[in-house]
Phi, psi and omega in degrees: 000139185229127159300156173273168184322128162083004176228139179305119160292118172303142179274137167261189201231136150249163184307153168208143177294151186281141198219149178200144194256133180244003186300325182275324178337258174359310188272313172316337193261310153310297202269348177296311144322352178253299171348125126304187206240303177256113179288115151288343208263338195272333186279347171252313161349260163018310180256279160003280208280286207312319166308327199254141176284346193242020183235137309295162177299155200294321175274007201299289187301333195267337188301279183322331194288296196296327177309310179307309212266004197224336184278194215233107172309120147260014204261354185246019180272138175246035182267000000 
């Protein structure tokens, strides 16, 4: 099939079977196992923000707040 000037010939596609790699699983899984289970450097961050009165910021908040209050109860969904 030949296209005009500047344009690509569409392909047809064919179906291909559905395939799934369990190989990244594995490695993701391998290096989650190398992770300590508790970062002191992420637990003093951590203790930091909780100590500052001004974490998070009051528009930090009102961001979150509008976010909450604009998403969809889903506890009232009856499908």
């Amino acid at each position: 099939m030949v296209a005009p000037a500047g344009q690509t010939a569409a392909r047809p596609l064919a179906p291909r079977p559905d395939r799934i790699s369990t190989e990244s699983a594995a490695f993701l899984r391998a290096e989650l196992a190398r992770q300590p289970e508790i970062r002191p450097e992420v637990v003093a961050r951590g203790r930091e923000l909780a100590a500052d009165s001004s974490y998070p910021s009051f528009e930090t908040l009102r961001s979150v707040a509008q976010q909450i209050l604009q998403a969809p109860d889903l506890s009232e969904d009856q499908s």
